[in-house]
N, C-alpha and C positions, 0 to 999 in steps of 0.2 A: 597207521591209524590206531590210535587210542582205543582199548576195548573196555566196554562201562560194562561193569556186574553188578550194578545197583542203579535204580534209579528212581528217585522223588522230585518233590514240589513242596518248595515251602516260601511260594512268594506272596506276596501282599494281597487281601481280600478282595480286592477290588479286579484283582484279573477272575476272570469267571473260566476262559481255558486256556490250557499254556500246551504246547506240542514240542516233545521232546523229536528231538534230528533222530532221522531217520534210519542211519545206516551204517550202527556200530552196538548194534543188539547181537548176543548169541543166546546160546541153551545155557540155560540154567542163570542167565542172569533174575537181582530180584526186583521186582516192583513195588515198591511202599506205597500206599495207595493209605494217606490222612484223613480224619475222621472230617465228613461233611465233605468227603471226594469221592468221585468216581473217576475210573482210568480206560477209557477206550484203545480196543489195540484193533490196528487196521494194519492191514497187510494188500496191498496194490488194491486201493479203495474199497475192500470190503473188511465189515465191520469182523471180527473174528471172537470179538468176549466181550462182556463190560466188567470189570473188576471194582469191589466193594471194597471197604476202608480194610487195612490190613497189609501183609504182605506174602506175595505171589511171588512164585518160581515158573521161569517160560521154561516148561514141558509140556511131551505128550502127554500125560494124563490130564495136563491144566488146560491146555490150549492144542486139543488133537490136532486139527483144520491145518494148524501152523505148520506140523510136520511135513502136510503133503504140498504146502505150499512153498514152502524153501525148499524140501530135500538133501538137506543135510545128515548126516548123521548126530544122532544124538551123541550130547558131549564136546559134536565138534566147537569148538573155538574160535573158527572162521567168524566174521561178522556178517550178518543180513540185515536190510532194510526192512523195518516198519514202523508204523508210528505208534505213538502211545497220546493220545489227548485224557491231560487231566481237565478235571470237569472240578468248581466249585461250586458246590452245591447251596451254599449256605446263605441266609436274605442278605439283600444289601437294600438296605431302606432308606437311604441319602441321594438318592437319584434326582435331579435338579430339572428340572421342563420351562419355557417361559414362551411367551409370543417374540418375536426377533425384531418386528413392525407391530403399529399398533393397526388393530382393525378396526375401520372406517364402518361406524354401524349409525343409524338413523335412531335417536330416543325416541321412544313411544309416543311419553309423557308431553316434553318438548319440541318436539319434532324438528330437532335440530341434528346435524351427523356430527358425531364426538367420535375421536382415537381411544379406540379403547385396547387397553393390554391385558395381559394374564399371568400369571408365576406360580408355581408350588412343586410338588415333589412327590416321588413314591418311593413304593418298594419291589423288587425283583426279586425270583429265585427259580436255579435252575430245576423245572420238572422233568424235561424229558431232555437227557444227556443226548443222546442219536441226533432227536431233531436238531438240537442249537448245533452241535457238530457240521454237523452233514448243509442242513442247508443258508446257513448264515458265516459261521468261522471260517469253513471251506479247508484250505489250507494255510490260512493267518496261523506264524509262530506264538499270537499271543491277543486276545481278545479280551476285553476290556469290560467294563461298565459303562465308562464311557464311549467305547465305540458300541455299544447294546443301545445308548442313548441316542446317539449320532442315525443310528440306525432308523431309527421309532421317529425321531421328533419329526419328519413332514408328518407322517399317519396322527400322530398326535394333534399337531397346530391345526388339521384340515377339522381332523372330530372335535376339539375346544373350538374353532371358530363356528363352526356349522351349530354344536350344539347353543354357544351364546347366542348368536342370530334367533336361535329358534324361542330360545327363554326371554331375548330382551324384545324380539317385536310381536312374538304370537303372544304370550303371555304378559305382553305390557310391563314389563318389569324395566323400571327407569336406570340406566345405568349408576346414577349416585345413591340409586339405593339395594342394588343389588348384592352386595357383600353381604348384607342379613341373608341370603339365600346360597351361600358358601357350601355349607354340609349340606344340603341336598344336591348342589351342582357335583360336588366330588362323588358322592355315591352312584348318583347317574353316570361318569364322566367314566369309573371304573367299571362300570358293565358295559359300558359301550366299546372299550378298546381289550378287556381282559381278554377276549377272543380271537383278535388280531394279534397278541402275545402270545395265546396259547397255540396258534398255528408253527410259529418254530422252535415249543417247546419250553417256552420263559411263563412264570406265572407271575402277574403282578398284584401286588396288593397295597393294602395302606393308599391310597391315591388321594390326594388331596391338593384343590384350588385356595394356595394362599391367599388371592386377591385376585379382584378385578378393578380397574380403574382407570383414568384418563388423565394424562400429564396437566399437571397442575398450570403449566405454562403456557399452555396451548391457547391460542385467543379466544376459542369456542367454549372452551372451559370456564374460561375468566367469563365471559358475558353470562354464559348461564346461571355460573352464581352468585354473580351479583343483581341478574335477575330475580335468584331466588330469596338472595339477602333484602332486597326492596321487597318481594309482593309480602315476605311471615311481618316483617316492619307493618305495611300496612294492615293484616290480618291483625296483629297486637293493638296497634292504635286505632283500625276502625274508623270512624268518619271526622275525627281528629285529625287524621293522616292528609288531608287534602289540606288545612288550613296551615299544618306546619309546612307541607311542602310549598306555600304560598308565599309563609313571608321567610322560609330559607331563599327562595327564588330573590325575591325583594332585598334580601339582607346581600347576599352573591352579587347583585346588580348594583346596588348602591355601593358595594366597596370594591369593584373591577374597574369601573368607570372613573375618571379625573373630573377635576375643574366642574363646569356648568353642564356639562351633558350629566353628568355622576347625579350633582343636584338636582337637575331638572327630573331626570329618573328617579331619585329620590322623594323628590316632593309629588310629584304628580302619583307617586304610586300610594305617599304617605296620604295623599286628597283622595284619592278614593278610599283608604283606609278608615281615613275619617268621615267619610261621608255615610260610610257604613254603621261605624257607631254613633251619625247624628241621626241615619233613621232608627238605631236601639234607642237612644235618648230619646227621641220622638214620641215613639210608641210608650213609651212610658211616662211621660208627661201627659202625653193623651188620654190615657190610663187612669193619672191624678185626676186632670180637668172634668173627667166624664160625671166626678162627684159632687154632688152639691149640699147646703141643708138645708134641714126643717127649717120652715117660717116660724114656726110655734115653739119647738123645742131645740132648736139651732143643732140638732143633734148629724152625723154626716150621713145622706141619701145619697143611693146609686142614681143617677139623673134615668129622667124615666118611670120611677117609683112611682105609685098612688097612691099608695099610703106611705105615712115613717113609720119605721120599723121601731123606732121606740117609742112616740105618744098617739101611734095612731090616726095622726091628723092626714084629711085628703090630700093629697099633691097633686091634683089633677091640674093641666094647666087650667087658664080661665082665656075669656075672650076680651081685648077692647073693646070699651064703648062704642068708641068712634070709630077706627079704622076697623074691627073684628080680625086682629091679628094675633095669633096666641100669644099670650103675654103666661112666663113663666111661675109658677107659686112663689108670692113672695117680693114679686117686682116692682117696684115706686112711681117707674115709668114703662109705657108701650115703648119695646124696639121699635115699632117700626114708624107710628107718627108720635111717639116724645109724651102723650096724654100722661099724668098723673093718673094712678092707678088706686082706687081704694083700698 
C-alpha cells in the first residue's frame, strides 16, 4: 500500500466536497488546505479539527485527540485510516431550478385553469462545513452542486408552487400578467426557503424567478388570448365593433357559400342592409319635406311656424269655408273638399 505524505484538492468549483480514501494517512504527512477550503478530519465518525487554508502537518501538537485514537507512535510510518473532507467554501451562483410539469392553477381574472411553469436560478455557499458534512454528503467520495440541487429541488418546487397559488388566486394576480411581479416573487421566494438551506448548513442567496408562464401551445392558452385579442379590438373600436363584426359575418358568408344558396345569402342579407339605409334615407327626406314657405316672402319655414322668420307674416293655418278643414298658409285649394281658397 502506497503511503501519501501530502495531500490536496484542486478539482473543479462546482464539487463543494470531495473525501480523500481513508486508509493510507501517517504522522507527519501534510495537508494543503486552498484558499476558500476548509478540510475536516474525522477519525471513526468523529469530527477531530476543522483546518483553515494553508498547510498542516498530522501531529500531536496539531491534532492531539489523533494520537489517542490510532496509538501509534509518533513517526511511525505504518498507515491509519481517516478521512479528511475538503469543504469549498466559495458561491456558486449558477444553480439552475425549474417546475419539471406545469401547474394546473385556476386564473382569477378568467377563471379558466392554465399550465402554468417556473425557471430561474440561484446562489449557494457553504457556511457551516460540519453540517453539510455530517448530514447531507455522509460518506459520498464527491458531492456536487449539482447533487446539492437534486437535493433541494422537491422542497423548492413544493414552496414555488404553494407560494404561486397563493399570489395568483388570493391576490388576484392574472397569470399573463404576473411576470411584472418577478422581483417581489423572488425576494419573497428566498426567505421562504433560506432557512430550509440554512438547516444543513448551505446559505443561499441571489434567488431569482426568471419567469412564469404557460406553454404557448396549449389549447387553453390559445383560447384565452384570443379572447383577449377580440375584447382590447372591441375596447379600441367601441360601438363601431359590432357593425364591423356584422358585415365581416356577411362578407365570410357570402364567399363560403356556392351557386344560389351563396347568392341568396348574399342578397337577402344585402336587403336588409339596404333596408336599413332606406329607413336613413327616409328620415331624411322627412326632414326636407317637413319645410315649407312663406306665402308672402317665399322665404323657407319650418312647417308649423306662425310666423316667417324673415317677413314676419302669420302662418297660422286658416279654415275652409265650406268643409272647415285646415287648409295650409298659402293653399289655392281645401285638401279635403277641392274649394278654392282665397
Amino acid at each position: 500500500m502506497a503511503i501519501i505524505d501530502r495531500v490536496k484538492y484542486d478539482g473543479p468549483g462546482t464539487v463543494l466536497i470531495w473525501r480523500h480514501p481513508p486508509d493510507d494517512l501517517t504522522w507527519g504527512t501534510q495537508v494543503i488546505v486552498n484558499q476558500s477550503q476548509e478540510a475536516l478530519f474525522f477519525k471513526g465518525g468523529q469530527l477531530l479539527d476543522v483546518l483553515g487554508p494553508g498547510t498542516h502537518t498530522l501531529e500531536t501538537s496539531n491534532i492531539p485527540l489523533l494520537r489517542a485514537l490510532i496509538k501509534l507512535p509518533f513517526g511511525n510510518k505504518t498507515p491509519f485510516a481517516a478521512e479528511i473532507y475538503f469543504v469549498n467554501k466559495a458561491a456558486n451562483l449558477d444553480v439552475k431550478w425549474g417546475t419539471t410539469t406545469p401547474i394546473q392553477l385556476q386564473d382569477p381574472k378568467f377563471n379558466v385553469m392554465l399550465p402554468v411553469r417556473a425557471f430561474g436560478q440561484f446562489g449557494v455557499r457553504v457556511a457551516d462545513s460540519k453540517k453539510l458534512v455530517v448530514q447531507l454528503s455522509g460518506t459520498m467520495n464527491e458531492f456536487t452542486v449539482e447533487t446539492l440541487s437534486s437535493q433541494f429541488r422537491g422542497l423548492l418546487l413544493t414552496r414555488i408552487k404553494d407560494y404561486l397559488a397563493e399570489t395568483i388566486i388570493k391576490q388576484k394576480v392574472t397569470i399573463l400578467e404576473i411576470n411584472a411581479y418577478l422581483e417581489e416573487i423572488s425576494e419573497t421566494m428566498q426567505k421562504k426557503v433560506e432557512n430550509d438551506f440554512a438547516k444543513f448548513g448551505v446559505q443561499i442567496m441571489n434567488f431569482f424567478v426568471n419567469s412564469i408562464d404557460a406553454p404557448e401551445s396549449d389549447e387553453s392558452v390559445v383560447r384565452l388570448k384570443k379572447a383577449m385579442a377580440d375584447k382590447a379590438e372591441m375596447d379600441i373600436l367601441g360601438e363601431g365593433y359590432k357593425t364591423k363584426r356584422t358585415f365581416d359575418t356577411m362578407e365570410k358568408a357570402a364567399g363560403a357559400e356556392g351557386g344560389a344558396m351563396g347568392a341568396g345569402m348574399g342578397l337577402g342579407m344585402g336587403v336588409g342592409a339596404g333596408a336599413g339605409m332606406g329607413s336613413l334615407v327616409g328620415q331624411a327626406m322627412g326632414a326636407v319635406a317637413a319645410k315649407t314657405a312663406c306665402p308672402s316672402c317665399k322665404a323657407e319655414v319650418q312647417a308649423g311656424s306662425r310666423f316667417c322668420p324673415s317677413c314676419g307674416k302669420g302662418l297660422a293655418a286658416a279654415a275652409c269655408p265650406l268643409c272647415k278643414a285646415e287648409v295650409a298658409p298659402g293653399a289655392k285649394f281645401c285638401p279635403s273638399c277641392g274649394k278654392p281658397q282665397k
